[in-house]
LOFIGU-143554 format. One record per residue (C-alpha): residue in one letter; residue number from 1; x, y, z. Coordinates in steps of 0.2 Angstrom, whole numbers, padded with zeros to 4 digits. Each point is the difference from the previous one (the first is absolute). Last residue first. Example, Ala and Ser with C-alpha at 12.3 -4.5 7.8 and 13.67 -1.06 7.14 Angstrom:
BEGIN
  residu  num     px     py     pz
       S    2   0068  -0005   0036
       A    1  -0006  -0017   0003
***
This chain:
BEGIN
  residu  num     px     py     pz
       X  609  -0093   0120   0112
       X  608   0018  -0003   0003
       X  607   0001  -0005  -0018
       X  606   0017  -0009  -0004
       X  605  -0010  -0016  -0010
       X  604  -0012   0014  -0008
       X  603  -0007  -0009  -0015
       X  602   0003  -0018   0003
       X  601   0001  -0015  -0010
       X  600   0016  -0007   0009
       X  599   0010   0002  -0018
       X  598  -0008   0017  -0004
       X  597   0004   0007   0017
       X  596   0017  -0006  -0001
       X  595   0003   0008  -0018
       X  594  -0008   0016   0006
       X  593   0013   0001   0015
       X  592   0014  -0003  -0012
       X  591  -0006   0014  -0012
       X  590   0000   0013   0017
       X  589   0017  -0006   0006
       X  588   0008   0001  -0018
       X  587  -0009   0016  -0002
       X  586   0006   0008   0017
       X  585   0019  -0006  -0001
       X  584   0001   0007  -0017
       X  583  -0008   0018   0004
       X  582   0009   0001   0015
       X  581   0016  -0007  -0008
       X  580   0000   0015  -0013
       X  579  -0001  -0004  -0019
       X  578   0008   0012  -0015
       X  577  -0001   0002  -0016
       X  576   0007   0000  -0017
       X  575   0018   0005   0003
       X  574   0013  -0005  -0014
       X  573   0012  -0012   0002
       X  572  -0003  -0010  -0018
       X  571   0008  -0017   0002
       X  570  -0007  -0006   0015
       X  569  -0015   0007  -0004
       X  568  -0012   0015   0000
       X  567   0005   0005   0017
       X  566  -0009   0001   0015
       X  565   0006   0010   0015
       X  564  -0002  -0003   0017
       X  563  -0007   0008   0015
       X  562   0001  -0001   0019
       X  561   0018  -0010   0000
       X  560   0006  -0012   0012
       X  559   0012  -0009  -0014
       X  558  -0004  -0019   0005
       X  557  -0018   0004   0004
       X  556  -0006   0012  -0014
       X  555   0009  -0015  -0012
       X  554  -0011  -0013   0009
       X  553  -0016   0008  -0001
       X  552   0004   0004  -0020
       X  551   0003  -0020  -0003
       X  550  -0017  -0003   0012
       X  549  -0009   0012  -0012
       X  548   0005  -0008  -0016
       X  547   0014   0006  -0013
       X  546  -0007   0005  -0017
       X  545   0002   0017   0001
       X  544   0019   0002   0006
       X  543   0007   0006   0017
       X  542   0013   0010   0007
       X  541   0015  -0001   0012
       X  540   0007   0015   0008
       X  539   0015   0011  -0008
       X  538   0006   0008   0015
       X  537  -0005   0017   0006
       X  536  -0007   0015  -0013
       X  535  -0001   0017   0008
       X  534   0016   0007  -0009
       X  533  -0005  -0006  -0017
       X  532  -0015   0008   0002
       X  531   0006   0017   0001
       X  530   0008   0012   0013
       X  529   0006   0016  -0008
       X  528  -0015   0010  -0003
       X  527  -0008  -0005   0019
       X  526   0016   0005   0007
       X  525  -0007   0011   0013
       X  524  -0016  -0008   0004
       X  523   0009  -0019   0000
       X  522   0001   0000   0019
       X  521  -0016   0004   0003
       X  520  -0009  -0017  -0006
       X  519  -0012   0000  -0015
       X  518   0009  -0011  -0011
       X  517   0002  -0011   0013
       X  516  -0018  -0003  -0003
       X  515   0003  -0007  -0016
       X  514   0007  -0017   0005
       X  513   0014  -0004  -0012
       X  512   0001  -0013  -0014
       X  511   0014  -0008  -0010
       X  510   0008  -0001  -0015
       X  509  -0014  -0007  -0015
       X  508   0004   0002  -0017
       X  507  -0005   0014  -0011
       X  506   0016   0002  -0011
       X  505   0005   0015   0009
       X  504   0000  -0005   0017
       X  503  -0016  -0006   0009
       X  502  -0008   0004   0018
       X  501  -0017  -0005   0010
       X  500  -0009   0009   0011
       X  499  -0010  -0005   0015
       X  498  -0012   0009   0011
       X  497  -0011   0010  -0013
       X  496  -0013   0018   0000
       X  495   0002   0000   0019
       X  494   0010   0016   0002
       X  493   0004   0007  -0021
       X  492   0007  -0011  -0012
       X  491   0005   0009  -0015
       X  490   0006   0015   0008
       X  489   0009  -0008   0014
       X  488   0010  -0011  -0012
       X  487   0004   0017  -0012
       X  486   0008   0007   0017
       X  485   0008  -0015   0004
       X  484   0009  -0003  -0018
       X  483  -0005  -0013  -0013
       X  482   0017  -0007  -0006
       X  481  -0003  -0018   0006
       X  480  -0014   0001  -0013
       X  479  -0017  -0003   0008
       X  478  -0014  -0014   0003
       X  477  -0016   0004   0008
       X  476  -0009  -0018  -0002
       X  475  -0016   0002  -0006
       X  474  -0005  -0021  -0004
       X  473  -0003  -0005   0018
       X  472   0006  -0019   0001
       X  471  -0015  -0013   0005
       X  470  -0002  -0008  -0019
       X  469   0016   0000  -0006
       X  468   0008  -0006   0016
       X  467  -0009  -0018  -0005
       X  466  -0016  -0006   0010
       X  465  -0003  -0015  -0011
       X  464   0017  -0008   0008
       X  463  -0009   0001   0016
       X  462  -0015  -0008  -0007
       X  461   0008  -0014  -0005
       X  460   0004  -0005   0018
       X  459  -0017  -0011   0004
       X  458   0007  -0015   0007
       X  457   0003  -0014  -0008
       X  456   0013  -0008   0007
       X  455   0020   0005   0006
       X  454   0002   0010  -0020
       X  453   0019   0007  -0004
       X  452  -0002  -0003  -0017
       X  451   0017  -0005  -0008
       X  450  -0003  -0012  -0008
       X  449   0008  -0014   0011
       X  448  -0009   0008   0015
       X  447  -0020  -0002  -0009
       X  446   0006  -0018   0000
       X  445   0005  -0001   0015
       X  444  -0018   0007   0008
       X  443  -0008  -0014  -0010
       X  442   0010  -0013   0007
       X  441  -0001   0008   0015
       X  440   0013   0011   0007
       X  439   0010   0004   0016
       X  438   0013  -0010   0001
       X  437   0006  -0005   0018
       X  436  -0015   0010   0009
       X  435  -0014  -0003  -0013
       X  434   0007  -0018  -0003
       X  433   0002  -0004   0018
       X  432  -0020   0006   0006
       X  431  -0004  -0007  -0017
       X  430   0004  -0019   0005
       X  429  -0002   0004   0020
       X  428  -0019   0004  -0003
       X  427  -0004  -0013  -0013
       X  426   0008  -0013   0010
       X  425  -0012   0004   0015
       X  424  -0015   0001  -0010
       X  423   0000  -0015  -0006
       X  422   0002  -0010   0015
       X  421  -0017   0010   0003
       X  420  -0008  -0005  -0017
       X  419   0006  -0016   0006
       X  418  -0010   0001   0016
       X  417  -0016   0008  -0007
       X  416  -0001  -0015  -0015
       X  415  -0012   0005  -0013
       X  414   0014  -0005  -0013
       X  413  -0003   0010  -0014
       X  412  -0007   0015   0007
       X  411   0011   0000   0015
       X  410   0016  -0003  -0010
       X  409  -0004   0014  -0015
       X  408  -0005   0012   0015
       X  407   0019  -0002   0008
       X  406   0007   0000  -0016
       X  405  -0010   0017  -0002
       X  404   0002   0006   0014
       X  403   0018   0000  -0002
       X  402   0000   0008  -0017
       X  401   0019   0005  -0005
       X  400   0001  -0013  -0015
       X  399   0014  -0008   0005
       X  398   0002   0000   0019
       X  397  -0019  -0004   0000
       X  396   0003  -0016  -0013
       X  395   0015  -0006   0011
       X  394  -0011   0003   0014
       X  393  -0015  -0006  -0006
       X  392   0006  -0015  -0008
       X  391   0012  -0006   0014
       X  390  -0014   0000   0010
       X  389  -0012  -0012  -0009
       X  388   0015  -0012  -0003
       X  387   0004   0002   0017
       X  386  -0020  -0006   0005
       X  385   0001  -0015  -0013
       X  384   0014  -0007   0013
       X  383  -0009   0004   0014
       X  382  -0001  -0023   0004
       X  381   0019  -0001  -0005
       X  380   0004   0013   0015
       X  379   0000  -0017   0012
       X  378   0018  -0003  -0010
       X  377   0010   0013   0010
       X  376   0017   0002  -0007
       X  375  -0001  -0007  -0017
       X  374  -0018   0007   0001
       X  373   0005   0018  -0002
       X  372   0011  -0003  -0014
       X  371  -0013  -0008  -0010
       X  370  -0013   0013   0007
       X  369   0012   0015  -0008
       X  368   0000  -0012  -0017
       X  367  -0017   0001   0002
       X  366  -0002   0020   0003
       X  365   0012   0003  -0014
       X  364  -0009  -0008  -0013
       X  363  -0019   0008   0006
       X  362   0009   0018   0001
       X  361   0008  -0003  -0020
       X  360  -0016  -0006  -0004
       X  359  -0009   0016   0008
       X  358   0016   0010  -0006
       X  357  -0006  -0005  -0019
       X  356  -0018   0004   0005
       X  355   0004   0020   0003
       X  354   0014   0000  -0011
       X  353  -0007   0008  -0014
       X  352   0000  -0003  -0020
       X  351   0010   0005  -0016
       X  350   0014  -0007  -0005
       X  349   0013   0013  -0003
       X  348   0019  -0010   0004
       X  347  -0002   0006   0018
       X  346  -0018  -0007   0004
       X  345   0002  -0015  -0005
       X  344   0018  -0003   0003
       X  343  -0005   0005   0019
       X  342  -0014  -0014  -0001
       X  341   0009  -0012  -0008
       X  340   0015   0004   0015
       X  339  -0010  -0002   0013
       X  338  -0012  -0013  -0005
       X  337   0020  -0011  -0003
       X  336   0004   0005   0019
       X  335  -0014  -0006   0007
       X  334  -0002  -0016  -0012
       X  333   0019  -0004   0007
       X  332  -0005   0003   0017
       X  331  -0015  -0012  -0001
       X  330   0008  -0013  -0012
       X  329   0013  -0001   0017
       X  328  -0012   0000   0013
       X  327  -0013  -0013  -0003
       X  326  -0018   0002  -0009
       X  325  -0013  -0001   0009
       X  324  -0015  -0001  -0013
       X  323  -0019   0005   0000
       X  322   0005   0019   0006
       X  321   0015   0000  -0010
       X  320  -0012  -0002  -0014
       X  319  -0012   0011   0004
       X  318   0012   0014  -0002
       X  317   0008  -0009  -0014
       X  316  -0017   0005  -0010
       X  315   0000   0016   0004
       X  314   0020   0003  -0003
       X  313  -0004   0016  -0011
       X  312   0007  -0010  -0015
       X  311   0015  -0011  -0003
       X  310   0014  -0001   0014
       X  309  -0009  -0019   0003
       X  308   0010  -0007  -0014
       X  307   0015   0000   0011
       X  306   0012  -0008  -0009
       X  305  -0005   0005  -0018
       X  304  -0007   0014   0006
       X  303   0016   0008   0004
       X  302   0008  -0001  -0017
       X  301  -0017   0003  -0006
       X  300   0001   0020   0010
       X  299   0018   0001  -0006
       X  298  -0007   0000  -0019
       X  297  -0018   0009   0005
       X  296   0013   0015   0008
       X  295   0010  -0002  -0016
       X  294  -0014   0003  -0010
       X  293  -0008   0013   0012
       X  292   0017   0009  -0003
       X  291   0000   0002  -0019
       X  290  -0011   0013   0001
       X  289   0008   0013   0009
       X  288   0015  -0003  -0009
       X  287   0014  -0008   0010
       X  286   0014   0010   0007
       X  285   0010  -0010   0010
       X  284  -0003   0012   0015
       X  283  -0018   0001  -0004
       X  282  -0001  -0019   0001
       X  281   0008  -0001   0017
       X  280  -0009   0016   0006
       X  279  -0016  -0006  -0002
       X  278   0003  -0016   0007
       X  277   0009   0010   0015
       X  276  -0017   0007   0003
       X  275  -0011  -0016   0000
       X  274   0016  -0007   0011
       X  273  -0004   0013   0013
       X  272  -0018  -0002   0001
       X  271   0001  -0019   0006
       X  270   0016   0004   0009
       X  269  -0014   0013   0011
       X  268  -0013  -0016   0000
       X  267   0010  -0012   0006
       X  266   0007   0009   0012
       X  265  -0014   0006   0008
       X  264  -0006  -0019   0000
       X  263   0014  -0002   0013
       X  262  -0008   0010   0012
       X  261  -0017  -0006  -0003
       X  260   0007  -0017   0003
       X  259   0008   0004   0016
       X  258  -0018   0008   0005
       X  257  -0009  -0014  -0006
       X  256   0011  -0011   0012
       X  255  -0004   0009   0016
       X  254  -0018  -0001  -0006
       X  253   0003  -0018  -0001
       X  252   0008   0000   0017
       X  251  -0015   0005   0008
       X  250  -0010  -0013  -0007
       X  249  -0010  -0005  -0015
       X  248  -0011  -0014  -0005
       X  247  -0003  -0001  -0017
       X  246  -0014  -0012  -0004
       X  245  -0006  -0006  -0017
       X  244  -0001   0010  -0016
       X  243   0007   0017  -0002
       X  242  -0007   0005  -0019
       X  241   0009   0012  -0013
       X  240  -0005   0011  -0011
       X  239  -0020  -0001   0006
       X  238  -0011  -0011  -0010
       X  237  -0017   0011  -0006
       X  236   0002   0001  -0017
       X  235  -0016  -0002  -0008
       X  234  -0005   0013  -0012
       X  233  -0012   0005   0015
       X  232   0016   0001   0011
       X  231   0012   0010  -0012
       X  230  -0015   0012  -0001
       X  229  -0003   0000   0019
       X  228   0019   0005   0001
       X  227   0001   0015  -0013
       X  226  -0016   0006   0008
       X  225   0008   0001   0017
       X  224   0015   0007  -0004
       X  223  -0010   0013  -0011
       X  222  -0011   0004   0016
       X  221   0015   0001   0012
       X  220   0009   0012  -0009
       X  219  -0014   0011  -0004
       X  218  -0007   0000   0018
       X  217   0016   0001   0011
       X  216   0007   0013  -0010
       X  215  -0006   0012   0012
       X  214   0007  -0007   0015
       X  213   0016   0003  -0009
       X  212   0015  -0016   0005
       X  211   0017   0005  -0007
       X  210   0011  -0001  -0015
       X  209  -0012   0000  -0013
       X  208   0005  -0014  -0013
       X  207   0010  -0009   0013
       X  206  -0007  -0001   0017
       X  205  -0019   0005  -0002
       X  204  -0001  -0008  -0017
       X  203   0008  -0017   0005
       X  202  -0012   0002   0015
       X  201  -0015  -0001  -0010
       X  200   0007  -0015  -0010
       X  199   0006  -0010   0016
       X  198  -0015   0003   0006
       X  197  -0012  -0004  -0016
       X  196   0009  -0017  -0001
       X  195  -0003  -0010  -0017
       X  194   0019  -0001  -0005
       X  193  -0001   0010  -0018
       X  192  -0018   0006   0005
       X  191   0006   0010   0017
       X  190   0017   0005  -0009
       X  189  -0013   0008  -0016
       X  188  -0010   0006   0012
       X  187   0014   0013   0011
       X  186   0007   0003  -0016
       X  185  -0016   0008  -0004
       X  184  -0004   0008   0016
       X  183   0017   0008   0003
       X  182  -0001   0009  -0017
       X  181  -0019   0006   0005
       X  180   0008   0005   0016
       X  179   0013   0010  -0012
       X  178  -0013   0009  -0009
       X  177  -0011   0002   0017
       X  176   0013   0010   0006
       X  175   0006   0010  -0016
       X  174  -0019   0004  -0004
       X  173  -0010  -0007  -0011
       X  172  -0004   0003  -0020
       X  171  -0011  -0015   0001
       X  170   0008  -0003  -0018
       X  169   0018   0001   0008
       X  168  -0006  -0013   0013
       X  167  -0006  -0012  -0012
       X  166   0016   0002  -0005
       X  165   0008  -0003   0015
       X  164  -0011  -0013   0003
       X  163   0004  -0012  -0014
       X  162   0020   0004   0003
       X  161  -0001  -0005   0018
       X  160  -0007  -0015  -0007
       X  159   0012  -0003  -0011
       X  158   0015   0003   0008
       X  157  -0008  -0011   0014
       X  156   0000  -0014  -0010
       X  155   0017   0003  -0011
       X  154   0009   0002   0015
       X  153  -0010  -0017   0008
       X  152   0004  -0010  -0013
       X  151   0015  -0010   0005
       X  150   0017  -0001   0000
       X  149   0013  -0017  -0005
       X  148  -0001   0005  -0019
       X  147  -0008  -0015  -0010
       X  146  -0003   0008  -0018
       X  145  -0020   0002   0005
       X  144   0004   0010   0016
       X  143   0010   0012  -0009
       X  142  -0010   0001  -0015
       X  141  -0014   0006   0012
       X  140   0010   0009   0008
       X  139   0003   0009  -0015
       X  138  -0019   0003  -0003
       X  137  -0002   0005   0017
       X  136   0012   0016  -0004
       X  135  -0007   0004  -0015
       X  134  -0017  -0001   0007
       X  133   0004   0012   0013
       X  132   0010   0011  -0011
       X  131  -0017   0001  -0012
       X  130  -0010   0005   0018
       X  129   0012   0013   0002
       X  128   0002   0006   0020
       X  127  -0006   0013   0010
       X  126   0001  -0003   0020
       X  125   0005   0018   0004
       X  124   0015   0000  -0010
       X  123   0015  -0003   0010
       X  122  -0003  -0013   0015
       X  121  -0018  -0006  -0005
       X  120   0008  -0002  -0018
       X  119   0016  -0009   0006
       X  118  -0009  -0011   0010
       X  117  -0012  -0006  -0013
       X  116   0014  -0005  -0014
       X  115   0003   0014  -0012
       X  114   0007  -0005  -0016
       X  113   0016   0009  -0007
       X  112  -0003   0011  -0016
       X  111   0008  -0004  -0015
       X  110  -0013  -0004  -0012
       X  109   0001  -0001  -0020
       X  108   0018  -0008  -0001
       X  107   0000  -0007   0020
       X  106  -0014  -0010  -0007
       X  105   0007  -0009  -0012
       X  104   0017  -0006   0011
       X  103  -0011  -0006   0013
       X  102  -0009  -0010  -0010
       X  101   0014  -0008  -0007
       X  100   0006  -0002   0018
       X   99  -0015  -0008   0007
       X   98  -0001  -0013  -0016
       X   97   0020  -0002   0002
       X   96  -0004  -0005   0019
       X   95  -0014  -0011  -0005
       X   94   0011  -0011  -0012
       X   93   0014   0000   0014
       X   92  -0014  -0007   0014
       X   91  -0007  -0013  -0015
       X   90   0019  -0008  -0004
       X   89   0005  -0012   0014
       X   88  -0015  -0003   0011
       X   87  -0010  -0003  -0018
       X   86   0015  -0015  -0001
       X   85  -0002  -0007   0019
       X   84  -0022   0000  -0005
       X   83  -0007   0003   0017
       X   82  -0011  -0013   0009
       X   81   0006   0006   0015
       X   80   0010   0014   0007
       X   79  -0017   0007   0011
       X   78   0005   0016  -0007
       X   77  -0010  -0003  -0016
       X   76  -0016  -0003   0010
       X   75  -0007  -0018  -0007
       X   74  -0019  -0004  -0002
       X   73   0002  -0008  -0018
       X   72   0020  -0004  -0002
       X   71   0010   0013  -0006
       X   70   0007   0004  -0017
       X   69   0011   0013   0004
       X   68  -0006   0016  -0011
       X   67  -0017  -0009  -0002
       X   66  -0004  -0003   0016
       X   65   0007   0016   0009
       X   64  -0008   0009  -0015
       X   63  -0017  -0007   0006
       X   62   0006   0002   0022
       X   61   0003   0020  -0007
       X   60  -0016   0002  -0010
       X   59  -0008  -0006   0016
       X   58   0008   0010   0012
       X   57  -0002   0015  -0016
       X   56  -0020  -0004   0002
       X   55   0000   0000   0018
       X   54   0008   0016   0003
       X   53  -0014   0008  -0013
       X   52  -0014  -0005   0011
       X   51   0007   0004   0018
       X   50   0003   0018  -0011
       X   49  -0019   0002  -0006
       X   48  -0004  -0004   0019
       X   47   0012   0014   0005
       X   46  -0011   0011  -0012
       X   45  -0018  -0003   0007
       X   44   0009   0001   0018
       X   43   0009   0017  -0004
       X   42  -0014   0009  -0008
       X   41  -0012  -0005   0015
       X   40   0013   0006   0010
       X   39   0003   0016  -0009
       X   38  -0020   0004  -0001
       X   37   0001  -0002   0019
       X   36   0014   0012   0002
       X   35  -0012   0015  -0007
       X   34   0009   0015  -0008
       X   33   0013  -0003  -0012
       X   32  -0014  -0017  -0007
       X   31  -0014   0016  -0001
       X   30   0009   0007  -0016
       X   29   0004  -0017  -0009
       X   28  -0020  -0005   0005
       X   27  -0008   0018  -0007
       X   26   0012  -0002  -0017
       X   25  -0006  -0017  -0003
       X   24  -0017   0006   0002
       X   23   0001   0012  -0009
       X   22   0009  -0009  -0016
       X   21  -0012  -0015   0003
       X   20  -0014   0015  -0003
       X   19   0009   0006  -0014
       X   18   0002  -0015  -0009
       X   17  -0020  -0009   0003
       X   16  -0006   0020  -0008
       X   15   0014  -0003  -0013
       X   14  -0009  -0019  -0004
       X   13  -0017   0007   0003
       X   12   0001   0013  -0013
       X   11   0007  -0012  -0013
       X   10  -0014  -0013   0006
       X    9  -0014   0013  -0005
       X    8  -0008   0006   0015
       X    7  -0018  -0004   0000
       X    6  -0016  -0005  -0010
       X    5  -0007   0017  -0001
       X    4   0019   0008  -0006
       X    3   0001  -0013  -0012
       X    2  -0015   0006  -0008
       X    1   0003   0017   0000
***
C-alpha cells in the first residue's frame, strides 16, 4: 500500500516506458507507408548517417593505404609516389589470397549471390540484405587496401542502399517507395564519397532507378543533401577536382570535344571488354576461384612497378595530372597500363567499381588527346586542363552509364558553366556511340555475362511475380479421347464451358476442342459414333506454372490460340489449368497500370474524371 501512495514502482514504470515506445514505434512505422513527409525526414536523418559511415571507411582506406605501402604523410597511393617498390611487389598478391580465402569460407555456409542496388530495384522491389551489404563493402575494402586499381564507390553505395533497404523492410513500405529508399541511399553515399549532392541525386535517378519520378524528388534529394552537409561539417569541402586559371574556348574546341567524346566511346567499350575476356582467360585455364585475385594481385605489381599510379581509385593521380603536364608517350602508356590494372582487377575477383577508375582512365585520356591536339595547333595549350575535364566525363559517362551525372560531377566541382558545357558535348556522343555500337554499361554488361538479361533498373520483377500459376483457372474440363458426343453433350450442357481439354490413357494432355461444336447440327445423327478424338485439331502448345505472364502473352501470340493449357511440368504432361489471353492480356495491363500509378504517386493516372 505504501508503494502504491508514493508511486509506480520502477518495475511498473520500466514495462509501462516499453509499451509506450512499442506504440509509438508501431504508430510512426504505420504512418511512414502513408505520409511522404515522414519518408523524407527518414531519408535526410539516414543519408546523413551514410555521409558519416562513407568517411570513416575513406579514412580507413587512406590508413591501410599508409600502412600496406608505407606512404609518405599527406600522400594518395595513386599519386605513384613515396611508395615502397618491394610492398608494390608482394602487398596486391597477399590481398588477393586474403579475398579468396574469404571467399572460399563463405561460399561453405552461404551461397547466395549479393544483390547490388540495381538488381534489387530491377527484380525484387528494392529489397536487399543488409549482412550482404556489409559482406560486400568489407571485400572492397580488402580490395582497395591490397592496392586494386578500383575504387570505393561499389562498396559505398552498396552500403547505403543496403542501410535503407532495411530500414525500408522495418517501415514495411511499399514496392515504390522501397526502391526510392534504395535510390536515396546510394544516391548519399555517391554524394558523400565526392562531396557533390547532384551528381549523387542523379546517380540515383539514372542508375539505381532508371528514370527521373517526381515523387522521389524529396527523399532522394533529402539524403543526398544530408550525406553532403555532413561530409562538409566534418570538413571536407574541396571538390574532386579544381579547373584553375582561364580556359578560353572556341568553336573548334567544342568541335574537338566531340572527336574526343567519339574516341572516349572506345575506350570505354575495350575498357569493359577486356574485364570480360580476364574472366574468361582465367576460367579457361581453369584456376580455382580463389586462387585468381592472387594472380590478379601478381599481374596487377608487374604493372605497378612501372606505372605505380595504376594503384588505387586514381583520386590522387586525378589531381596530379592536373598539377603536372606530362608528355605523350608515359601518357599513352600509363593509359593503357590503368586499363589493363583495372580490367585484372576486376576480372581476376577484386572487389571495387569502376566509377572513379574510368574518371582516371577519362583524365589520362583527355591529356594525352590535348598532346596530340597541340602538336597541330599549339594555342589549345592554354584549354589544356579543360580536355582533361572532358575526357573524364565522357570516358567515365560511357562507362558507368550516368551522363548526368558526369555532367553534375564536372559542374559541381569545377563551377565552371562553359566547361561543364564542353562537357556535356562529349558525354553525349561517348554514350550516344556506346548505347548504339554496344549497348551496355558497365553495370548493364555485367548483368549480360550472367545471363540476366537486365537494360537498368527498372521495376520488372514484378512480372516474373505474376507467374501462370497464379492467373490460370484451376476447373479445366479435361476428357478421355474416347468420351463420345453424346456423353459430351450430357456432361456439358449450352453455356456450362467453352474449352475442353483431352488425354489418352495414361492421362497426358492431346489436345483441345471448342465445345460448342459439339452442339452443331451436323453431329445429330452420329452423335454415338463421333468422339473426342474426332473433334481434336493439332497439338497446340501449352504452358507451365511457374512461367510469368509476358512468357504466356507471347506463346498466345505466336500460336494465335484463345485458351491454353497448363500442365503440371515439363516432365509430367498432365492438365492442371488453363489461362485465356483475355484474362492474361487484362491483368498484365491492369498490374502494369497500378505500378505506374504507384511510381508517379498517383492514384487514378488513367481517370477521365
Amino acid at each position: 500500500m505504501e508503494a502504491e501512495k508514493n508511486g509506480p514502482q520502477p518495475g511498473r514504470l520500466h514495462t509501462r516506458m516499453k509499451v509506450l515506445w512499442k506504440a509509438i514505434t508501431i504508430y510512426v512505422f504505420h504512418s511512414m507507408r502513408s505520409h511522404e513527409f515522414l519518408r523524407i525526414l527518414a531519408s535526410a536523418v539516414i543519408g546523413g548517417a551514410v555521409g558519416l559511415i562513407v568517411d570513416l571507411l575513406r579514412w580507413l582506406v587512406h590508413w591501410l593505404h599508409r600502412i600496406d605501402f608505407s606512404l609518405p604523410p599527406g600522400e594518395l597511393l595513386s599519386t605513384g609516389i613515396g611508395q615502397d617498390t618491394l610492398r608494390v611487389l608482394i602487398v596486391p598478391a597477399f590481398g588477393g589470397l586474403i579475398l579468396g580465402i574469404l571467399a572460399l569460407l563463405i561460399r561453405r555456409f552461404h551461397t547466395r549471390e549479393i544483390v547490388d542496388p540495381i538488381e534489387a530495384n530491377a527484380l525484387y522491389g528494392g529489397r536487399m540484405s543488409l549482412l550482404d551489404s556489409i559482406r560486400l563493402t568489407f571485400d572492397t575494402l580488402v580490395s582497395n587496401a591490397a592496392g586494386a586499381s578500383l575504387g570505393m564507390e561499389a562498396g559505398y553505395s552498396q552500403l547505403g542502399a543496403g542501410i535503407f533497404s532495411t530500414l525500408a523492410q522495418k517501415f514495411q513500405l511499399r514496392r515504390a517507395d522501397h526502391r526510392v529508399f534504395v535510390t536515396a541511399g546510394a544516391g548519399a553515399a555517391i554524394a558523400a564519397a565526392y562531396n557533390a549532392p547532384l551528381a549523387g541525386l542523379f546517380y540515383g535517378f539514372e542508375l539505381i532507378l532508371s528514370g527521373y519520378l517526381p515523387h522521389a524528388l524529396g527523399q532522394v534529394a533529402a539524403a543526398v543533401i544530408s550525406a553532403t552537409l555532413v561530409q562538409r561539417a566534418i570538413g571536407h569541402t574541396q571538390p574532386l577536382f579544381a579547373a584553375v586559371g582561364s580556359m578560353p574556348l572556341d568553336n573548334l574546341s567544342y568541335v574537338l570535344f566531340g572527336l574526343l567524346g567519339l574516341f572516349a566511346a572506345g575506350i570505354g567499350i575495350l575498357a569493359m571488354k577486356a574485364v570480360t575476356s580476364t574472366e574468361n582467360l582465367l576460367r579457361g585455364a581453369h584456376v580455382p576461384t580463389w586462387l585468381r585475385p592472387v594472380l590478379g594481385g601478381l599481374a596487377l605489381s608487374a604493372i605497378a612497378y612501372f606505372f605505380p599510379q595504376v594503384l588505387g581509385s586514381g583520386h590522387g593521380a586525378i589531381e596530379y595530372h592536373f598539377q603536372e603536364h606530362i608528355a605523350m608517350l608515359p601518357l599513352a602508356g600509363l593509359l593503357v597500363a590503368k586499363l589493363l590494372a583495372s580490367a585484372v582487377s576486376v576480372g581476376s575477383g577484386f572487389r571495387g567499381g569502376l566509377f572513379s577508375s574510368s574518371l582516371f582512365l577519362g583524365a589520362v585520356f583527355g591529356a594525352l588527346f590535348a598532346n596530340v591536339a597541340m602538336f597541330f595547333i599549339p594555342d589549345l595549350a592554354t584549354a589544356y586542363d579543360a580536355f582533361l575535364i572532358v575526357g573524364m566525363g565522357s570516358v567515365a559517362a560511357a562507362i558507368v552509364g550516368a551522363p548526368l551525372t558526369m555532367v553534375f560531377l564536372v559542374l559541381e566541382s569545377t563551377g565552371n558553366a562553359p566547361i561543364t558545357a564542353a562537357t556535356l558535348v562529349g558525354v553525349i556522343i561517348a554514350v550516344t556511340i556506346t548505347r548504339v555500337f554496344f549497348g551496355f554499361s558497365f553495370s548493364t554488361w555485367r548483368f549480360h555475362v550472367r545471363g540476366k538479361g537486365l537494360r537498368g533498373a527498372y521495376d520488372i520483377g514484378w512480372i516474373a511475380d505474376m507467374t501462370v500459376s497464379s492467373l490460370m483457372r484451376t476447373d479445366p474440363k479435361v476428357v478421355p479421347l474416347s468420351m463420345t458426343l453424346r456423353e459430351l453433350r450430357v456432361a456439358f450442357p449450352p453455356g456450362s464451358a467453352k474449352y475442353a481439354f483431352t488425354h489418352d490413357a495414361e492421362g497426358h494432355y492431346t489436345g483441345s476442342f471448342d465445345l460448342a461444336v459439339i452442339y452443331e447440327s451436323q453431329y445429330d445423327e452420329v452423335a454415338d459414333f463421333v468422339i473426342a478424338a474426332d473433334l481434336v485439331g493439332p497439338k497446340t502448345a501449352c504452358l507451365l506454372p511457374m512461367e510469368n505472364v509476358r512468357s504466356a502473352l507471347v506463346r498466345f501470340e505466336e500460336t494465335r490460340q484463345e485458351a491454353l493449357p497448363v500442365l503440371a511440368a515439363g516432365a509430367d504432361p498432365r492438365v492442371i489449368g488453363y489461362l485465356t489471353e483475355a484474362y492474361a492480356l487484362r491483368r498484365y495491363t491492369e498490374e502494369m497500370e497500378r505500378r505506374r500509378n504507384a511510381e508517379l504517386g498517383q492514384r487514378d493516372l488513367f481517370s477521365l474524371k
